[in-house]
C-alpha positions in Angstrom: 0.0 0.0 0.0 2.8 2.3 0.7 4.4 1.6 -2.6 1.0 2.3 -4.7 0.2 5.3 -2.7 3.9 6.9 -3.1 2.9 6.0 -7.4 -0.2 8.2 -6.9 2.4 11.3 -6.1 5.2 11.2 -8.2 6.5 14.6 -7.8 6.4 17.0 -10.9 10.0 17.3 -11.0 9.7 14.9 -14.1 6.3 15.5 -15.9 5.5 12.9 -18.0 3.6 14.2 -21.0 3.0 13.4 -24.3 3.5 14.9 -27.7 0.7 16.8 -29.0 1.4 15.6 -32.6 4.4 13.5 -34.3 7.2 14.5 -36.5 9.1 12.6 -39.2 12.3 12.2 -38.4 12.9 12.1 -42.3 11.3 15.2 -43.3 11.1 18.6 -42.0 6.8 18.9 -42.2 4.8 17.9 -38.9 1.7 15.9 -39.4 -1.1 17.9 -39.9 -2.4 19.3 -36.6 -5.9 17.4 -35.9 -9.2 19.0 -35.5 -9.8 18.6 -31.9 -13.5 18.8 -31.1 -15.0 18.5 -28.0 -18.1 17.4 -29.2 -16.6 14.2 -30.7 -16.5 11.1 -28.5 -13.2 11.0 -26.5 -9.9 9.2 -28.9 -9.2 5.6 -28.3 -5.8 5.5 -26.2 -2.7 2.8 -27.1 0.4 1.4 -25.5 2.8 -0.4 -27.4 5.2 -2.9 -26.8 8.6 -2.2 -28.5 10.4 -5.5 -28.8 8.2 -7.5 -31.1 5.5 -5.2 -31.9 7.2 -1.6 -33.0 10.7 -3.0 -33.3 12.7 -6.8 -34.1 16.0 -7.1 -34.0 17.3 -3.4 -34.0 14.7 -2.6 -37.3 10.8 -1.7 -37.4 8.8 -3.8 -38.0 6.6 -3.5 -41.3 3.9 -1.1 -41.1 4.8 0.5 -37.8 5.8 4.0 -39.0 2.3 3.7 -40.8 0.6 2.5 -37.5 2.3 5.8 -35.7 1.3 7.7 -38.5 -2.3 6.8 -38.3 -2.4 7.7 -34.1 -0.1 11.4 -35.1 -3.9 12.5 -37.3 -3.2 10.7 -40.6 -7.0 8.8 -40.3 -9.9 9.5 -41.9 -11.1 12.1 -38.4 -8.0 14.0 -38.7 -7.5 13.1 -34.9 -5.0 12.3 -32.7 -5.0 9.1 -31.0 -2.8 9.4 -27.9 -0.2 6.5 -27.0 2.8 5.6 -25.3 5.5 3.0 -25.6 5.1 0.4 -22.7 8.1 -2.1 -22.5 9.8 -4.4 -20.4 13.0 -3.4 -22.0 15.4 -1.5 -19.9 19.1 -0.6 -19.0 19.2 3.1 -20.2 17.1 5.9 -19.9 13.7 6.7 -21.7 15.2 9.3 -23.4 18.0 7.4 -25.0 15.7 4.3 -26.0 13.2 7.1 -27.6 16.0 8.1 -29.9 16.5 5.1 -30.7 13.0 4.2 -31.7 12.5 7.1 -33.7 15.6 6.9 -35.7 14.1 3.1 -36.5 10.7 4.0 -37.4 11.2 7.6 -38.4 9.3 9.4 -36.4 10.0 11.6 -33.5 9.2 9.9 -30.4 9.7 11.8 -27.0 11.0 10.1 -24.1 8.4 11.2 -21.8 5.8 8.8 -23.9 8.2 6.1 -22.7 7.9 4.0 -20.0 10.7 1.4 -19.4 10.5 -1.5 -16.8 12.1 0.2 -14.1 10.6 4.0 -15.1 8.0 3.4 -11.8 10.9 2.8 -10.0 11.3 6.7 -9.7 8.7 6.5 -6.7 11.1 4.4 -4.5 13.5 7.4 -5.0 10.7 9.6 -3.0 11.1 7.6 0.0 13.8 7.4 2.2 15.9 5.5 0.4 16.7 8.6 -1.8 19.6 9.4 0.3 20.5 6.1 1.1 23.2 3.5 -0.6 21.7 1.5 -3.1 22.6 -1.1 -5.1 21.8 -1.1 -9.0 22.3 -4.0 -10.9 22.0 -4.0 -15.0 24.8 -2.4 -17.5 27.2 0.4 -15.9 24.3 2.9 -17.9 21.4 1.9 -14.9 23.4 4.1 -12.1 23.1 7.0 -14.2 19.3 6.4 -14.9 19.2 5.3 -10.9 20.7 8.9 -10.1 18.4 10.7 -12.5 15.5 9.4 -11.1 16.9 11.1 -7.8 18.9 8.2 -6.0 21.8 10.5 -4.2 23.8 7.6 -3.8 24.1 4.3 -6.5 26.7 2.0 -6.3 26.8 -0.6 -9.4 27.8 -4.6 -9.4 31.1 -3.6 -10.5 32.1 -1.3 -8.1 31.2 -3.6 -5.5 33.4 -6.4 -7.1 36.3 -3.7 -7.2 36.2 -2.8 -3.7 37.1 -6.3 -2.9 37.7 -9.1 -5.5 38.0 -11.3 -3.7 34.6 -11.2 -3.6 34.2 -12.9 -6.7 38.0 -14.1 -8.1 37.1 -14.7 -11.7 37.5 -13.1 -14.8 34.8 -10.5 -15.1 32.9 -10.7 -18.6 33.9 -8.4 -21.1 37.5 -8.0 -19.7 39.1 -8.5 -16.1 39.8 -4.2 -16.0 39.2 -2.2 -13.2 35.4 -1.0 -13.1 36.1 1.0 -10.1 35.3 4.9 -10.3 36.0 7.4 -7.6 33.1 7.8 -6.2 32.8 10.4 -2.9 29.2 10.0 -2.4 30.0 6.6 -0.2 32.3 4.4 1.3 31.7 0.3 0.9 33.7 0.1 4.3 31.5 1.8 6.3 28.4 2.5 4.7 25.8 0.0 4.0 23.4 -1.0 1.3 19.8 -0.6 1.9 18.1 -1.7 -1.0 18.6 -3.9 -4.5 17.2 -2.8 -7.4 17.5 -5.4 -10.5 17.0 -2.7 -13.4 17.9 -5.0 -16.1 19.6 -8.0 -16.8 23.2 -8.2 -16.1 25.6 -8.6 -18.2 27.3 -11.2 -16.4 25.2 -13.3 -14.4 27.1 -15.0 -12.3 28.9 -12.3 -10.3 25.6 -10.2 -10.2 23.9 -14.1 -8.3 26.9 -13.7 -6.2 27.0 -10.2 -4.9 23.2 -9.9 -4.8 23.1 -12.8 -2.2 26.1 -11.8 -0.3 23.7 -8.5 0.1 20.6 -10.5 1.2 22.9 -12.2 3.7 24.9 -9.6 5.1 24.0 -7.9 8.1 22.0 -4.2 7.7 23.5 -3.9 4.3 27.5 -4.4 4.8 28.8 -6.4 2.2 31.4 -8.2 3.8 29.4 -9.4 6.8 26.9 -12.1 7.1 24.0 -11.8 9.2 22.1 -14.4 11.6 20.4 -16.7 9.5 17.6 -18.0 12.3 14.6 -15.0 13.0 14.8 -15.3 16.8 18.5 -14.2 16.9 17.5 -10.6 15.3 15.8 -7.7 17.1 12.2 -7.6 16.8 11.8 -4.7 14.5 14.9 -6.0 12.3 13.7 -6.6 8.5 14.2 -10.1 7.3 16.3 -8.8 4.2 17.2 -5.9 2.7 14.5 -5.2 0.3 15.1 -6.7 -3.1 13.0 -5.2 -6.1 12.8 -6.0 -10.0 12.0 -4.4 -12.5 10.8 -7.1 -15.4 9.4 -10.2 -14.9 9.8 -11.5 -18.4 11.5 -14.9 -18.9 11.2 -14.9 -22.4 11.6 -11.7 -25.3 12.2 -11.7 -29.0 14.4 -10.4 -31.2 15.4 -11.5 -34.5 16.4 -14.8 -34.0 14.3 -17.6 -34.8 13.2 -18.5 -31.2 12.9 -16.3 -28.3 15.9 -15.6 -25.9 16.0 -15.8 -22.3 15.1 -12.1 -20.4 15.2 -10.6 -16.8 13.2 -12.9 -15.7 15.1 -16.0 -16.8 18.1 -14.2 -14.6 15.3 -14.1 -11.7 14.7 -17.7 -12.2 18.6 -18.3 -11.8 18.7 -16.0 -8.6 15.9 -18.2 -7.3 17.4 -21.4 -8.6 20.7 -20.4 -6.2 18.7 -19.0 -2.9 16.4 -21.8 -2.5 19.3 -24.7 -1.7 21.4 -21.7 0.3 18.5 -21.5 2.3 16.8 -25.3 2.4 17.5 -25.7 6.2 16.2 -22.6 7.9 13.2 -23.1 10.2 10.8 -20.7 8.5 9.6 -21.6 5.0 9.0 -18.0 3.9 13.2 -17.6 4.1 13.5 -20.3 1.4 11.0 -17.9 -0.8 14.0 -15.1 -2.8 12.6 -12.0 -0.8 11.2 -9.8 -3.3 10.1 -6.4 -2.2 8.3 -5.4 -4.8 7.8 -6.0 -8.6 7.5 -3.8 -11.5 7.0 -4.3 -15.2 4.7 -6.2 -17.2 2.4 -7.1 -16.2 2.4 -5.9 -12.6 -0.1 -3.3 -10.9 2.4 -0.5 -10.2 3.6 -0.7 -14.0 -0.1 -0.1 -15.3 -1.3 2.3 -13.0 1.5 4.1 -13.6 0.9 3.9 -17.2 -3.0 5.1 -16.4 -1.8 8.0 -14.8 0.6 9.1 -18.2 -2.3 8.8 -20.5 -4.5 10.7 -17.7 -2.3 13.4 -18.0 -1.9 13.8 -21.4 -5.4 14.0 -21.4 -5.3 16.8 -19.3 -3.6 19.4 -21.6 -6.3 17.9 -24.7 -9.2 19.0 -25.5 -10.0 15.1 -25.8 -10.7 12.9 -23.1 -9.3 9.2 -23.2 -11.5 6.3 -24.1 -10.8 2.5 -24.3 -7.3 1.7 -23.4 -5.8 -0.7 -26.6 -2.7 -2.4 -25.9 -0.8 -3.8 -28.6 1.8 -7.1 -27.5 3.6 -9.7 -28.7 4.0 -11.8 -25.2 0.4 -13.0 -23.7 2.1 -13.3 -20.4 3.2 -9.8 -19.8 1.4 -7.6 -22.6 -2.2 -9.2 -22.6 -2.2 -10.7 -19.5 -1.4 -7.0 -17.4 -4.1 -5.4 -20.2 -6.8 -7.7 -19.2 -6.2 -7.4 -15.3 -5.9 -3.6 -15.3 -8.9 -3.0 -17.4 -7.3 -2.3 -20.4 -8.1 -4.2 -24.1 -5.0 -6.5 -25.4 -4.4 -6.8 -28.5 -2.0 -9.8 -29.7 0.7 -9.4 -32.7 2.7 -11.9 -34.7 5.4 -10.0 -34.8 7.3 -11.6 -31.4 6.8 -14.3 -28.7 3.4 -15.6 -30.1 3.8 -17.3 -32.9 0.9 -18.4 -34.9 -1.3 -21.9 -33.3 0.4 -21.1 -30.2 -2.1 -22.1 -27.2 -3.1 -19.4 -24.8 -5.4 -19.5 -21.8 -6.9 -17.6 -19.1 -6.0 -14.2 -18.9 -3.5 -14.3 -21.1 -6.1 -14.9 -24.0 -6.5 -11.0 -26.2 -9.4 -9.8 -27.6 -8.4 -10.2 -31.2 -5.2 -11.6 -32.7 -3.9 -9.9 -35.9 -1.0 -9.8 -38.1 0.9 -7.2 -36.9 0.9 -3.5 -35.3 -0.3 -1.7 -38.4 -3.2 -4.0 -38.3 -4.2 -3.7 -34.9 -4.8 0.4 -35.1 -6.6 -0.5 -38.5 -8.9 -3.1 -36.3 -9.1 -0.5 -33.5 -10.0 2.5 -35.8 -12.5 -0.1 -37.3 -14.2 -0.6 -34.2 -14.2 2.4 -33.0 -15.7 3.9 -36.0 -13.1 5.6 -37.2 -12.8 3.8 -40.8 
């Protein structure tokens, strides 16, 4: 409760609004500025996936500059459709992934109508952990994004690793170089960690397992202790662990290989895979459980309402209210299923993860399936009446 609540006032510091119309990034004319009407029912709303839907494998996807086109007022009601870009990708900041997208499809995309899988992750920065050491795990890019979001202090995977290597004596991947930069905002020796936050999949797996649980075992937070492991030797208002949170739950994401490659969540499953045997013979079952705090991404609650509260907003400075919610995935287990328990419509492309015959049940099942993300806004504008 304290987590949604700290959602519902993200300070203004970093509005999050979206464009009132789209340019080409090809061309030096904006679309054509819609006829906004208040009389006119209020504009469906969308959020895209990226990988798989907008984007595979570092090119668009056929008909995706057309589907952007179609939202920007190139429709038959010279309306704007308003959307963001909802992904579990990750690692850098929205800014830098919204260049990217828009030099792939063409069109100027703005950062602020991204939302990454750690972008909720700004509300933990409001709290008092803001001025507190915390660990970021991901590429060396996340303690950047970390600090923009208004962590004071970030310390990465690597710096931790320098500060003692011992601490893991291997060859680090990518080269066995000094990662270790000056930084005067802590000290590892006497300062400790208070929180985890897994922003994207490491590069190298094994040392991030290693140093993660050396956290969740030390004492308050100092890495090179290791706390009491049974509940009755710990003060009674003493937290079991220091709070671990994620920031994707995806096990699976596609790119332009043939099959689907393994994502944060497959490095989850690993964590997991190594906690449960360190902890098989402690007394209380819940310690065997990896301790985490809180989840974000797809398709978790704090990801969509904070995705609610974007297109809210950019409602806000429209004449046009928002209507039904559309959005457009490639993975029923993250895109549809958070769509259809947030209230939201899903739409299911062939572009990614699903592949054609491929079984899915529950609330992972869409309301339509279709070709790809140019035909979803063309089977959107067709039920909305707006073709």
């Amino acid at each position: 409760m304290l987590l949604h609540n700290q959602l519902l006032h993200l300070p203004q510091r970093t509005p999050l609004l979206l464009l009132s119309r789209c340019k080409s990034t090809t061309t030096s004319n904006a679309f054509k500025k819609p006829n906004l009407r208040p009389s006119l029912p209020p504009p469906p709303a969308f959020a895209f996936d990226m990988d798989g839907v907008l984007i595979r494998g570092g090119k668009a996807v056929p008909g995706a500059r057309r589907a952007i086109e179609r939202l920007c007022g190139d429709n038959p009601q010279n309306r704007e459709m308003p959307f963001i870009v909802l992904t579990n990708s990750g690692g850098e900041s929205e800014a830098s992934k919204a260049a990217k997208l828009s030099k792939q499809l063409g069109i100027e995309i703005k950062g602020d109508q991204f939302i990454v899988s750690h972008t909720p992750m700004q509300a933990l920065a409001q709290t008092a952990l803001r001025s507190k050491l915390v660990h970021v795990v991901g590429p060396d890019a996340v303690k950047d994004v970390a600090k923009g979001y208004g962590f004071e202090k970030v310390v990465t995977t690597r710096e931790i690793r320098a500060w003692d290597k011992r601490m893991w004596p291997y060859p680090v991947l990518g080269g066995d170089h000094d990662y270790h930069r000056h930084d005067p905002s802590f000290n590892l020796t006497t300062d400790p960690i208070s929180a985890i936050l897994i922003m994207h999949d490491p590069p190298d797996w094994g040392l991030d397992i290693q140093i993660i649980t050396d956290l969740l075992l030390s004492q308050n937070g100092h890495i090179s202790t290791r706390r009491p492991l049974h509940h009755a030797s710990l003060p009674a208002d003493h937290p079991p662990f220091i709070p671990l949170y994620s920031s994707n739950a995806d096990f699976l994401w596609s790119n332009d290989y043939a099959f689907p490659r393994f994502g944060q969540g497959g490095f989850v499953a690993a964590l997991r895979g190594v906690w449960a045997p360190l902890m098989r013979d402690q007394p209380n079952g819940a310690d065997r459980e990896l301790p985490i705090a809180g989840q974000f991404g797809k398709p978790s609650a704090a990801t969509y309402d904070f995705a609610k509260r974007v297109l809210a907003r950019n409602s806000s400075n429209t004449k046009d209210a928002i209507g039904t919610v559309y959005m457009v995935g490639d993975n029923p287990a993250s895109d549809i299923a958070g769509a259809n328990r947030h209230g939201w419509t899903g739409i299911l492309v062939e572009t990614g993860v699903y592949k054609q015959g491929d079984v899915v049940v529950g609330d992972e099942r869409p309301e339509v399936v279709v070709r790809d993300v140019e035909k979803a806004v063309e089977w959107v504008m067709r039920r909305e009446g707006w073709m």
